[in-house]
C-alpha positions, 0 to 999 in steps of 0.5 A: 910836419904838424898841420898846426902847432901850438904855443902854450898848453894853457887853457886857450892853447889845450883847447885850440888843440882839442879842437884842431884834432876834432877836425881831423888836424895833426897838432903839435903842442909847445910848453915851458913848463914840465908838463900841461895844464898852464898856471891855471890848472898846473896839470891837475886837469891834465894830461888827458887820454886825447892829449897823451894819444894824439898830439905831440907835446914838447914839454920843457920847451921855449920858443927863442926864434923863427929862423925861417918861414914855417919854422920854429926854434926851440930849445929844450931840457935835452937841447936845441930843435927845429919845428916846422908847421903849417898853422901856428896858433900862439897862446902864451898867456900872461904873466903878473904886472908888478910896480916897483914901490921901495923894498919891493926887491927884498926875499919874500915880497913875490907876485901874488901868483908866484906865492901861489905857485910855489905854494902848489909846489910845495913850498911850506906855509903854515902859520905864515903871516901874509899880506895880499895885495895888488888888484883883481879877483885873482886876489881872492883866489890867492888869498883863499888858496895860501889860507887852505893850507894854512897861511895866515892871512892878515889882509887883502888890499885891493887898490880899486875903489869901492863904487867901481868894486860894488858896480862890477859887483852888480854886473855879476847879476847876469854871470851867476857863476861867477857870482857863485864863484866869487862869493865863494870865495869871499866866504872862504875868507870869513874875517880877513879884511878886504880893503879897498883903497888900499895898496903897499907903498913900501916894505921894510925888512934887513935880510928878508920881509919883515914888515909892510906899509899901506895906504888907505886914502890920507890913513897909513899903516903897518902889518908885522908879516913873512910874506907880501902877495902882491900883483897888480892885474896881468899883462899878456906875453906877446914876445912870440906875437911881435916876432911875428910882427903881428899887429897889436891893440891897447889890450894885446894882439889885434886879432879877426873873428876867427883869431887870426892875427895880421900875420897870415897863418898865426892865430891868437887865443887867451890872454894874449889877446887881452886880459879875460879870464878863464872862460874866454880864453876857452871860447877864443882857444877853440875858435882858433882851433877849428879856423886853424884846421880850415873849419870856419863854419864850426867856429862861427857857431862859438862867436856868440859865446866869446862876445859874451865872454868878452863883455865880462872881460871889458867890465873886469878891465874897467873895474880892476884898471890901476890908479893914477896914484900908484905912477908915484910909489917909486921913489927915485932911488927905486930899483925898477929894473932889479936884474941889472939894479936900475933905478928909476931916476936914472930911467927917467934921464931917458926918453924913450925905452930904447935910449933906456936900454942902451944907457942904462940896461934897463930890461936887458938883464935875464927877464928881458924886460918882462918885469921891468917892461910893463912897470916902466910902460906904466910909469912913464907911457914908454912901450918895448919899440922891437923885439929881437930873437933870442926872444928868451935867454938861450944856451951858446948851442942852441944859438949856433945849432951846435946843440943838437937834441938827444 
C-alpha cells in the first residue's frame, strides 16, 4: 500500500510526486494516458530517472470508483485492479469548454487542444487551411504550434475584447516571463490576423468543414477552411472530487492552504482547483506533496510562490471570461448533446440538469456529461447535481470484478 497516490500525471500530479518521494513518502501514480507527462508535456519532459525508480506508475488507467474507504477502482489496458493508499492527492486537470453554435458537430470542426493534440500524434497538417478560434492564450499556443508544421492559419478569433486584452496585457509587466512567453508566441505569428471580438457562429459543410462564419461586432464574414480549432477556455475535471464528495468553489475544488479538500486525506493540485496555468498548477502540485507525506513546514515555504501565481490566474479568469452573446449561438434545433443527439430546445423543456437526464438523455451517452455539461452549465446556469460510479464508461468485468488483471 502506497503512503500516497496519485491521480493524473500532469504537472500538478508528477510534482506532487516528486515531492512526496523527497519526503520519504512511497507514491503510486494513476494516468489514463499511455504514459506521463499530462496534455502539457505529452511525455516529451518525461519519464524521469526518479519517476522510473521510485514510484509505481499505472499507465492506461482510470478511476471509475471508490468502493470502500482507502480504496480505488481502476480499470486498465490489461483489466480491472483494486488500489489501496493511505493519502490520496487527485490532479486530474481539465479538459476544453465547448459551446455548441450550428455545424458545430461536423468532422473536423475539433477542441483547439484536441487538433493540437492529434497534431502531436501525428496527424498530417501541412497546408491545411485553419481557423482558430475561442478564447485564452492557449489560442496562440495552438495556432503557432499547427503553423510550425505547416498549417496554414487563416486567422485567431478571439471573443474577448480588445480593453480587457490590452489591460491583462499591462498586467504582464510584473510577469516578464510571461510576457516573453507571449510575445513569442505572437511573434511566431507574423501575418495571421488576431481578431478580438471575434467568434464562430456557424459552420457549414456536406460531409466534413468546409467553411466557417464569424462575427465581428455588428460585421460578419466567411473563411473557406479544413479545420476549425476551436475551445473557448478550460473546465476542471472534477468527477473523481465529487465522488469523494469534496466541497467545491466557483472555480473548482474549494481546498485549505496545504490543498486539502473537505474530505479528510484528499488533496487537490492544479486545474482542478481552478483554471491557472501551468506554473501554479506547479506550486499548488508540490504543496500537496509534502502535506500529503506529513511535511507542512516544507509546504508552508512555497505559499508565497502560489499566491503569487494565483494572482495571475484570477487576471486570466477576469480577462479571458465568456461573453454573454455567446448564451445565444445555439439555435434551438442545435444539438447540445451530440452523443445521444439532443438539441437544445428539447433541453430547455427542462428545468433542471436531472429532469434533462431523464427526458432527454442529455449527458448520458459515452462522455457522461463532459462536453455537454459545461455547455448546458453555461447556457442555462444548471450545474451536474450528483455524481455516480462508474464515473467513467467501464467494461461489464471490471463492474462485477470479474475482470481480474493479467
Amino acid at each position: 500500500m502506497p503512503d500516497v497516490a496519485v491521480i493524473g500525471a500532469g504537472p500538478a500530479g508528477l510534482a506532487a510526486a516528486a515531492r512526496a518521494i523527497d519526503s520519504g513518502a512511497s507514491v503510486a501514480m494513476v494516468d489514463d494516458n499511455p504514459r506521463p507527462g499530462g496534455q502539457i508535456w505529452r511525455a516529451s519532459a518525461y519519464p524521469k530517472p526518479w519517476l522510473r525508480e521510485k514510484v509505481e506508475v499505472i499507465s492506461g488507467a482510470r478511476v471509475f470508483a471508490a468502493p470502500e474507504p482507502s480504496v480505488l477502482a481502476l480499470e486498465t489496458f490489461h483489466g480491472e485492479r483494486r488500489l489501496e493508499y493511505k493519502h490520496l492527492i487527485l490532479a486530474t486537470g481539465a479538459r476544453e469548454r465547448f459551446l455548441p453554435f450550428p455545424g458545430w458537430t461536423l468532422p473536423n470542426v475539433m477542441g483547439a487542444g484536441g487538433l493540437q493534440a492529434l497534431v502531436k500524434s501525428g496527424l498530417p497538417i501541412k497546408d491545411k487551411r485553419v481557423a482558430v478560434a475561442g478564447s485564452g492564450p492557449l489560442l496562440l499556443a495552438v495556432a503557432k504550434h499547427l503553423r510550425d508544421h505547416g498549417a496554414r492559419i487563416l486567422l485567431i478569433a478571439e471573443q474577448t475584447s480588445s480593453p480587457a486584452l490590452l489591460g491583462f496585457g499591462v498586467g504582464l509587466i510584473a510577469k516578464p516571463a510571461k510576457a516573453i512567453q507571449a510575445i513569442g508566441l505572437r511573434a511566431g505569428l507574423l501575418g495571421v490576423p488576431y481578431l478580438t471580438g471575434c467568434w464562430p457562429i456557424s459552420a457549414q459543410g456536406s460531409e466534413k468543414l468546409q467553411s466557417v462564419t464569424f462575427r465581428r461586432g455588428t460585421r460578419t464574414f466567411t473563411k473557406t477552411c479544413d479545420y476549425l480549432a476551436c475551445g473557448f477556455g478550460l473546465v476542471p475535471n472534477l468527477e473523481l472530487a465529487s465522488l469523494f464528495a469534496c466541497n467545491m468553489s466557483a472555480t473548482g475544488v474549494a481546498v485549505d492552504e496545504y490543498q486539502q479538500s473537505s474530505t479528510p486525506g484528499v488533496y487537490c493540485a492544479g486545474e482542478i482547483t481552478g483554471i491557472g496555468g501551468l506554473d501554479l498548477a506547479l506550486a499548488e502540485g508540490e504543496i500537496a506533496g509534502f502535506a500529503a507525506a506529513g511535511k507542512p513546514e516544507a509546504a508552508r515555504r512555497l505559499f508565497a510562490t502560489r499566491d503569487s501565481h494565483r494572482k495571475f490566474a484570477d487576471a486570466l479568469e477576469s480577462a479571458f471570461a465568456p461573453r454573454a452573446e455567446l448564451r445565444s449561438l445555439a439555435s434551438e434545433t442545435t444539438f447540445v448533446c451530440r452523443c445521444e443527439d439532443v438539441t437544445l430546445g428539447h433541453v430547455r423543456q427542462c428545468s433542471n440538469w436531472r429532469e434533462a437526464k431523464l427526458h432527454t438523455r442529455c449527458g448520458m451517452g459515452p462522455c457522461q456529461g463532459r462536453v455537454c455539461g459545461p455547455a448546458v452549465e453555461f447556457i442555462l446556469g444548471w450545474k451536474p447535481e450528483s455524481v455516480r460510479p462508474p464515473v467513467f464508461a467501464a467494461r461489464i468485468g471490471s463492474l462485477t470484478g470479474t475482470e481480474k488483471r493479467r
